[in-house]
N, C-alpha and C positions, 0 to 999 in steps of 0.2 A: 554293594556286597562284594566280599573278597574272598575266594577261595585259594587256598593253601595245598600245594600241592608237593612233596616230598621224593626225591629218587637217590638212590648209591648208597642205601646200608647192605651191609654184608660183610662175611667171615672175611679177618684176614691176619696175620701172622704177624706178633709182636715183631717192631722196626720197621713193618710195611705201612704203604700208602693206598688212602681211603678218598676220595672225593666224592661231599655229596650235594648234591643239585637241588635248586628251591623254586617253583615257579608261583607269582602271584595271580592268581587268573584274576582279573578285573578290566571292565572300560575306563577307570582309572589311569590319567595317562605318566603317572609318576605317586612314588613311597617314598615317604619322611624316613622310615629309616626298618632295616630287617637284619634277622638275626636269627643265632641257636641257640637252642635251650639244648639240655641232656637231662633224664632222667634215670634211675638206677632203681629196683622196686625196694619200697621200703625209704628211699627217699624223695626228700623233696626236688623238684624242678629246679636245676642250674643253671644260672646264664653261661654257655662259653664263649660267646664271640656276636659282634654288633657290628651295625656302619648304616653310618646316615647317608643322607642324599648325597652331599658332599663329598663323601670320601671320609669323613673322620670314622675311626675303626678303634673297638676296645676288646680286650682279649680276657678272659680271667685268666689267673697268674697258672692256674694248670698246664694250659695249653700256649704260652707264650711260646714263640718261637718254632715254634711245632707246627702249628694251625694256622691257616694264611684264609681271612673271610675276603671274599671279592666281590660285585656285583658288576648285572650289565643290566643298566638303570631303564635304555627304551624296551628291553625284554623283560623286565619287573622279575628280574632274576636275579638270585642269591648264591654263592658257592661257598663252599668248606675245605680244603685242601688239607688234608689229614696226614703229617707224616712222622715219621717215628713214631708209631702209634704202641702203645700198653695196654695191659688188661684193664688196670685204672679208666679207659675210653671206652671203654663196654659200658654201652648204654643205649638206651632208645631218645635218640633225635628228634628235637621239635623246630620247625623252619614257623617265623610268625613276620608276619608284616603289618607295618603301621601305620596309615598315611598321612595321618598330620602329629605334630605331638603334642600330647597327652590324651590322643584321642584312642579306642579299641584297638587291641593288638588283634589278629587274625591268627589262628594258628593251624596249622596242616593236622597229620593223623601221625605223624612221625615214623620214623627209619630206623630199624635197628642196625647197629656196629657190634658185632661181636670179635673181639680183639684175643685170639685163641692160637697155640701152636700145635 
């Protein structure tokens, strides 16, 4: 079992920066691969940003350039580096871990970004 743990939503002022933190709690000693989701009410669940065990990393084109996903793999931890942020980014953040693929994603309780001047 894997528990999803989410930290770093919160207010902050179009052009600023937002980092937010993902821990997998598990005896699992490594993830095939984790990532964020964004949600907006009213729609559906977005992927914005991924990265396998390896290092390979994919962005949606929203946040290209923008958003930088990291991880620190023996800490089963995920990062979001959020900069230049818009009101477009306002939304509630889902952190999900996978450990093998195409096995159950895990997903936390999510982190709101509210992108406000």
């Amino acid at each position: 079992q894997v528990q999803v743990v989410e930290s770093g939503g919160g207010l902050v002022q179009p052009g600023g920066s937002l980092r937010l933190s993902c821990e997998a709690l598990t005896t699992l000693t490594s993830i095939y691969e984790m990532g964020w989701y964004r949600q907006v009410p009213g729609k559906q669940r977005a992927m914005v940003a991924n990265m396998y065990k390896y290092g390979t990393t994919n962005y949606d084109d929203s946040v290209k350039g923008r958003f930088t996903i990291s991880r620190d793999n023996p800490k089963k931890m995920v990062f979001l580096q959020m900069n230049n942020v818009n009101p477009a980014d306002s939304a509630v953040y889902y952190c999900y871990a996978q450990i093998d693929p195409g096995s159950t994603r895990y997903w936390g309780t999510g982190t709101e970004v509210t992108v406000s001047s």
